[in-house]
C-alpha positions as CSV (number, residue, x, y, z in Angstrom):
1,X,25.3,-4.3,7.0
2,X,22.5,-6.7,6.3
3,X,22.2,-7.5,2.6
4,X,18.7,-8.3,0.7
5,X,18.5,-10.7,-2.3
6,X,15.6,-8.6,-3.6
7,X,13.9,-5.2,-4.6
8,X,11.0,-6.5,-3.2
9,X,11.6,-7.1,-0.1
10,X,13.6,-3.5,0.8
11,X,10.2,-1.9,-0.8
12,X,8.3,-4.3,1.9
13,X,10.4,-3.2,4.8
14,X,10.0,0.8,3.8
15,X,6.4,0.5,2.6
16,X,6.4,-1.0,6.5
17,X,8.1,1.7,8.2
18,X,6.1,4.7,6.4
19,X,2.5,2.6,6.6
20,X,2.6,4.0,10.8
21,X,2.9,7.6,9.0
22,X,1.3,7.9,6.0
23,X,-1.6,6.2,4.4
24,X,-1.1,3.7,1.4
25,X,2.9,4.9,1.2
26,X,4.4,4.6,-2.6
27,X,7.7,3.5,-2.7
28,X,9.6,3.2,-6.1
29,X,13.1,1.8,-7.0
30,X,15.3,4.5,-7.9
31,X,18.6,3.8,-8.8
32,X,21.5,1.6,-8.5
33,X,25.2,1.3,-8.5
34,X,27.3,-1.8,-8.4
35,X,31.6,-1.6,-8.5
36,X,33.3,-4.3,-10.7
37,X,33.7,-7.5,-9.0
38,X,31.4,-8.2,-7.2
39,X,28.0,-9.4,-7.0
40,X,26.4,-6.9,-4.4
41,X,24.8,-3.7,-5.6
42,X,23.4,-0.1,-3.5
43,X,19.8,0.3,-4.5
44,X,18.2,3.4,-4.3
45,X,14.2,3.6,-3.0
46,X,12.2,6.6,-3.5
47,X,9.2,7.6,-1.4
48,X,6.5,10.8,-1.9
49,X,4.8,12.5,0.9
50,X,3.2,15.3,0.8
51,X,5.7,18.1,1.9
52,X,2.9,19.8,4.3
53,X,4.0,18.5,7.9
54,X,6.2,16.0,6.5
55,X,8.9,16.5,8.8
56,X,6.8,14.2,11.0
57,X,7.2,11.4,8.8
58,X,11.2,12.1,8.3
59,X,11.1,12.1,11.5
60,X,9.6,8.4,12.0
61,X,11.4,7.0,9.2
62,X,14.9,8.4,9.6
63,X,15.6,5.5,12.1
64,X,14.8,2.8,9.5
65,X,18.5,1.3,10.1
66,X,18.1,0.7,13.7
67,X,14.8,-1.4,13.1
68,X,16.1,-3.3,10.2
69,X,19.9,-4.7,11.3
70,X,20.9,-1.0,9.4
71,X,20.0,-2.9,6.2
72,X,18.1,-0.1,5.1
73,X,19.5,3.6,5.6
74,X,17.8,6.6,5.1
75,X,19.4,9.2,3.1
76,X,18.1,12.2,3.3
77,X,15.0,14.0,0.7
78,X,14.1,16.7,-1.1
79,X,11.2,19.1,-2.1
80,X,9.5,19.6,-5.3
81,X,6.8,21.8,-6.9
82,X,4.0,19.8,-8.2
83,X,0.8,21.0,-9.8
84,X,-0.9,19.9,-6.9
85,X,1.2,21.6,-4.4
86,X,5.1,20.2,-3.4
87,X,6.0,16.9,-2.4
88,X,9.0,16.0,-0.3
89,X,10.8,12.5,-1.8
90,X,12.6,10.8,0.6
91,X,15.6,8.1,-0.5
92,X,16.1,5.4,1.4
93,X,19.5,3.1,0.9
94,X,20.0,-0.8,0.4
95,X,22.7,-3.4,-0.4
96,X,21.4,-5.4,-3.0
97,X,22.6,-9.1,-3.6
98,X,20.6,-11.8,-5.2
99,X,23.5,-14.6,-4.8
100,X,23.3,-14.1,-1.0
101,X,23.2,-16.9,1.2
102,X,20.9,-16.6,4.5
């Protein structure tokens, strides 16, 4: 699996994939998790769409892996009420490791 040295540049390659989708995609770090030993850590992104017709947009981004070397995975969403009506956040997966040599 392809590794990143930086947040920045996963964001890039989402904001990239959800830009033929959605207009002006948000895209958030989320979360991360490292083990002990090692230098290499799974970030969590986090995108918002609206959850009207947004199955559209799963579907366009759910093959992010195939178009990035599977650096970056999608991982599934979920649905939340909002007070302007519910939004579907969609999680997106990267390896994460600022030592890495290209």
């Amino acid at each position: 699996m392809m590794v990143y040295a930086s947040e920045a540049e996963v964001k890039a390659e989402i904001v990239s994939a959800l830009s033929l989708h959605v207009a002006n995609p948000v895209v958030i770090f989320f979360k991360d998790e490292q083990g002990g030993m090692t230098l290499e850590r799974t970030a969590v992104f986090r995108a918002a769409v609206a959850a009207d017709e947004s199955e559209a947009v799963v579907n366009g981004v759910c093959d992010i892996g195939t178009d990035t070397d599977r650096g970056i995975v999608y991982r599934g969403s979920q649905v939340e009420p909002t007070e302007a009506g519910e939004v579907r956040y969609l999680f997106f997966e990267a390896k994460i490791n600022p030592f890495e040599e290209r």
